[in-house]
LUMPA-655581 format. One record per residue (C-alpha): x, y, z. Coordinates in steps of 0.5 Angstrom, whole numbers, m for minus. Example, Ala and Ser with C-alpha at 12.3 -4.5 7.8 and 13.67 -1.06 7.14 Angstrom:
<sites>
     xx     yy     zz
     25     m9     16
     27     m2     14
</sites>
This chain:
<sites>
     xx     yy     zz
      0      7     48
     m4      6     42
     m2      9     35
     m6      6     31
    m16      5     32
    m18      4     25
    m24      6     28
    m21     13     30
    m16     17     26
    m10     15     27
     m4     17     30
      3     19     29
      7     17     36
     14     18     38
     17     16     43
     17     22     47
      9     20     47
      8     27     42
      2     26     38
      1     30     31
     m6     31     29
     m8     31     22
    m11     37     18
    m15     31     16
    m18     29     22
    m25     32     22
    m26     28     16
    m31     21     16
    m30     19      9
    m23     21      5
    m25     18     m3
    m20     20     m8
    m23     20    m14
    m18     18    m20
    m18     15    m28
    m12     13    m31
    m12     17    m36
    m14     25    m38
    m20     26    m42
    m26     22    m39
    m29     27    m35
    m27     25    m27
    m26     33    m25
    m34     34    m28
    m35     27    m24
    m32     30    m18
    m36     36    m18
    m43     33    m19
    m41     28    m14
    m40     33     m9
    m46     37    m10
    m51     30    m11
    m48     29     m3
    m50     36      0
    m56     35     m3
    m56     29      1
    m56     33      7
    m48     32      7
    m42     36      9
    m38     35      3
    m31     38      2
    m26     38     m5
    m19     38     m5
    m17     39    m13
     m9     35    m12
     m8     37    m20
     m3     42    m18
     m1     43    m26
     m8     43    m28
    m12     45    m23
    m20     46    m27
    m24     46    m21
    m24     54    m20
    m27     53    m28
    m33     49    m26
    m34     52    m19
    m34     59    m22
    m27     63    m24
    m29     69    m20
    m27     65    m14
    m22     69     m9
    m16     65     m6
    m17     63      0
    m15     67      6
     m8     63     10
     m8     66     18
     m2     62     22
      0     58     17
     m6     55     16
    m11     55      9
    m19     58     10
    m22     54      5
    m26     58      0
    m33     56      1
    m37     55     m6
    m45     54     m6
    m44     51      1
    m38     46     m1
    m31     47      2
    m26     48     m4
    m19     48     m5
    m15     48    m10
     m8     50    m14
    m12     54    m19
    m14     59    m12
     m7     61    m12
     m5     63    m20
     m9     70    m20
     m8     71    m27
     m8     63    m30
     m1     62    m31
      3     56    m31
      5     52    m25
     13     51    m28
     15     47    m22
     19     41    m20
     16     34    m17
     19     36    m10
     15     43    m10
      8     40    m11
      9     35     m8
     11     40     m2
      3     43     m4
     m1     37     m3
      2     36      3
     m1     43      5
     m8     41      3
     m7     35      7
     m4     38     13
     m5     45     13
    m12     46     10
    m18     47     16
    m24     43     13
    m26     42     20
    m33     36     20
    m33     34     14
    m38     27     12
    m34     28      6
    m28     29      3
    m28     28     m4
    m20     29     m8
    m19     30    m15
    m13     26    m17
    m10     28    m23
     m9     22    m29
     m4     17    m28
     m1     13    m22
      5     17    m21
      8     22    m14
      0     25    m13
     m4     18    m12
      2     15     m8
      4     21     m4
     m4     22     m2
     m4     14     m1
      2     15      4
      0     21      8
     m8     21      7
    m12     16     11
    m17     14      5
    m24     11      5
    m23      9     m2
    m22     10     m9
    m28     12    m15
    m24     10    m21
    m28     14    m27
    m27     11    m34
    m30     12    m40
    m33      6    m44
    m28      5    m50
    m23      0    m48
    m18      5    m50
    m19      8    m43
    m22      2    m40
    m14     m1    m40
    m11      5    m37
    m16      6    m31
    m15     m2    m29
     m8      0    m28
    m10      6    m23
    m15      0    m21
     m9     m4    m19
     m5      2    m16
     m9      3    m11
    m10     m5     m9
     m3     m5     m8
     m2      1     m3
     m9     m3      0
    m14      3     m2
    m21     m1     m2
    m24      1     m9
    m31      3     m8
    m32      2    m15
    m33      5    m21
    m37     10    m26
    m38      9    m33
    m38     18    m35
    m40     20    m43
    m44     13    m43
    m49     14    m49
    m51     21    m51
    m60     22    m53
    m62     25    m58
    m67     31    m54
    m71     32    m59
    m72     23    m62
    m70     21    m56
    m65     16    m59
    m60     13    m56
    m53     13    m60
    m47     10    m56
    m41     15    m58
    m36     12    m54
    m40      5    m53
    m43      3    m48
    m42     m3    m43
    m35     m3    m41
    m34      0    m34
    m40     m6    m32
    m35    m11    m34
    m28     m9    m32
    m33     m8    m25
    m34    m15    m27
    m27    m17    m28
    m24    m14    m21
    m30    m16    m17
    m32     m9    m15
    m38     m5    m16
    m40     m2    m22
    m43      5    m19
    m46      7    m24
    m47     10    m31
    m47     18    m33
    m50     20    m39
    m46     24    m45
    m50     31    m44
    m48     37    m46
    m52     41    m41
    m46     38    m36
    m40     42    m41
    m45     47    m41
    m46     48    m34
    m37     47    m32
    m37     52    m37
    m41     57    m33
    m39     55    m26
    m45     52    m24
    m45     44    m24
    m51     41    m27
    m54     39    m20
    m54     45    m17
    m56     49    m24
    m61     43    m26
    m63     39    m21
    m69     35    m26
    m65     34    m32
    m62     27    m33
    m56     28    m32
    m57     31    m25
    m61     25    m24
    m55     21    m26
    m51     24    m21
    m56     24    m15
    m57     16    m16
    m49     16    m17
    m48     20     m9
    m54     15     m7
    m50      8     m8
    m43     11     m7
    m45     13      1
    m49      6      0
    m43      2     m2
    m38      6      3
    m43      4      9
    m43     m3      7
    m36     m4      5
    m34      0     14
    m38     m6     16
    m35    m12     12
    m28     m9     15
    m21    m10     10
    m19    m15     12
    m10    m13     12
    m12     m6     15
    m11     m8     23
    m16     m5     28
    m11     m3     33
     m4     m2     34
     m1     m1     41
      6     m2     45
      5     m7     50
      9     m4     57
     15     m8     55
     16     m5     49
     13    m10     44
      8     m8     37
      2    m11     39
     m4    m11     33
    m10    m14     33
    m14    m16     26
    m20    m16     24
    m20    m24     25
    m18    m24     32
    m12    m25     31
     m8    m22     35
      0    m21     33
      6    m19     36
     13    m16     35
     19    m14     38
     24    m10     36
     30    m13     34
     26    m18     29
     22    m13     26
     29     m9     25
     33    m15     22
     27    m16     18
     27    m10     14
     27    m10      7
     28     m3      5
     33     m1      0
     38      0      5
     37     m7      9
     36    m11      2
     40    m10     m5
     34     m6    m10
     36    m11    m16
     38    m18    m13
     33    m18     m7
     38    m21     m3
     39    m19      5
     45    m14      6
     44    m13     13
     49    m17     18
     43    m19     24
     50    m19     28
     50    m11     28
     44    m10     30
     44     m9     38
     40    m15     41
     37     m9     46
     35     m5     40
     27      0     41
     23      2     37
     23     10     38
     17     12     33
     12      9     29
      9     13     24
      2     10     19
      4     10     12
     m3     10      9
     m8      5     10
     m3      0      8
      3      1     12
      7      3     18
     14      6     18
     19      5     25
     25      9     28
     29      4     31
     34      6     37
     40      4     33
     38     10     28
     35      7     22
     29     10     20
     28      9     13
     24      2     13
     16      2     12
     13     m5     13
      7     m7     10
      1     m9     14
      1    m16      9
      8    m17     10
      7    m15     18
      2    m21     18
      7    m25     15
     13    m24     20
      8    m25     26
     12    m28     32
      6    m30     37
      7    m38     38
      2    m40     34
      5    m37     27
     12    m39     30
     10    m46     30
      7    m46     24
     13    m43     20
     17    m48     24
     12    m54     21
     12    m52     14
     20    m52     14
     20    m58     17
     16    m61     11
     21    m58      7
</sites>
């Protein structure tokens, strides 16, 4: 029984083999696009981007995840009618050939959301399941700013390709956006790359060039985490104006500098996206599946091939029932744990995870895919942890 294909849309397996297909499902590439603080333009950069990949001759959709800010009927024109809901399911709104959803499509008059973390959260776990995008090459999700219940939750519950981080060049938003840069990392979302927004504005009537924000840092802090610097979007007031009336700058102005900036942008994300499908991720497995004994079995990029049975993975856990949250010291007594304990349900956590049932009720361990690798109980890692103590 498979629940895991990496080159599939994963699966949510129970142990009565019940599957739930996601809401995402037809969707080949998920990008969340996301800044470690507010200001630098990441909702414009999320429009234009999206507009620059249709005109590629995509299909390209976006989902606005700032449910307390949404901007984007803003930008997409605030004449936009809420989205027909039919069976509990929501019609995205269709605008200039993007497929849309947003917050903002739902507050009819443009009032407040005053809403606790547990209601929106309920919301983005709508737009994820219960949203009909259909086939889609691309999805495109504008995150709010920082690393918070939003990023996680779409880390969680999202099978993302990657992230674009959009910062300004400034250092005062260069250092905000390493930290969105190393969350995603941590919940193993590869980093597709990062933009550089407002970087430098030309005079149109000398032609000179003058760094407002500076110009430069997005390169470098590419540079320093190894990734890809996706390119650099000048500060134009064309792009203001065009948010302001509804109409992105690619679709108002196609030639104008700006909306060349974006096109080039679309050109090297879908390039980068493809290059980084055939490099692999190498903590992301190709397959996870039981065996007919009831064994997780998951196969790696390197051909490594790990297994593991139930009742190790249950006395292995680390979650904060199993583990004191303060100390780190294990809590749990193996002897408690049936010797002929199962695994009833396996369910993906992100691109970074899994999270198991276990027969003797406990249901609240995820097991990261680093930490799978590490407990791994084939021969040959047994034997080597074995060597290793023995050293010591």
């Amino acid at each position: 029984m498979t629940i895991w294909n990496k080159n599939k849309s994963s699966e949510t397996v129970k142990a009565e083999d019940t599957i739930a297909k996601p809401g995402l499902a037809g969707i080949k590439n998920i990008i969340a696009i996301a800044s470690g603080k507010g200001g630098v333009g990441k909702s414009s950069v999320s429009t234009n981007l999206a507009f620059a990949l249709k005109e590629r001759g995509c299909r390209v959709g976006l989902m606005d995840a700032d449910i307390y800010g949404p901007s984007q009927p803003g930008m997409l024109g605030a004449e936009l009618a809420p989205p027909e809901v039919t069976g509990g399911q929501i019609q995205p709104t269709v605008t200039h050939g993007i497929s849309f959803i947003s917050m903002g499509l739902f507050l009819g008059d443009g009032g407040p959301v005053v809403w606790r973390a547990p209601m929106a959260m309920k919301m983005i776990q709508q737009f994820i399941a219960n949203v009909t995008w259909g086939e889609l090459d691309y999805l495109l999700i504008d995150l709010p700013p920082g690393t918070g219940d939003v990023q996680l939750t779409l880390a969680q519950q999202a099978q993302l390709t990657g992230a674009v981080i959009v910062t300004t060049p400034q250092e005062v938003a260069l250092g905000v956006a390493r930290k969105g840069l190393k969350m995603f990392s941590q919940v193993n979302v590869p980093i597709v790359g990062i933009v550089e927004n407002m970087s430098g504005f030309t005079c149109k009537h000398c032609g000179k060039e003058t760094p407002i924000f500076s110009v430069g840092g997005g390169a470098r802090m590419a540079e320093e985490f190894d990734t890809s610097f996706l390119g650099a979007i000048p500060l134009d007031p064309e792009i203001m104006k065009s948010g302001e009336d509804g109409v992105p700058v690619v679709a108002r102005d196609p030639k104008s500098p700006a909306a060349q900036a974006y096109l080039k942008l679309a050109e090297t994300v879908a390039s980068r996206i493809e290059e980084m499908k055939k490099t692999g991720n190498m903590l992301e497995p190709e397959n996870i599946a039981f065996s007919p004994r009831g064994e997780l079995i998951i196969r790696w990029p390197d051909k490594h091939r790990s297994v593991h049975t139930a009742f190790h993975l249950r006395t292995n856990c680390r979650c904060a029932v199993c583990v004191d949250e303060n100390s780190g010291r294990k809590t749990l007594d193996d002897s408690s744990v049936p010797l002929d304990i199962q695994m009833q349900g396996v369910n993906p956590v992100g691109r970074y995870a899994i999270a198991i049932g276990f027969s003797d009720g406990h249901n609240t361990g995820i097991f990261t895919f680093q930490r799978l690798r590490q407990i791994c109980e084939c021969e040959e890692c047994s034997a080597g942890r074995k060597a290793v103590a023995f050293d010591v």
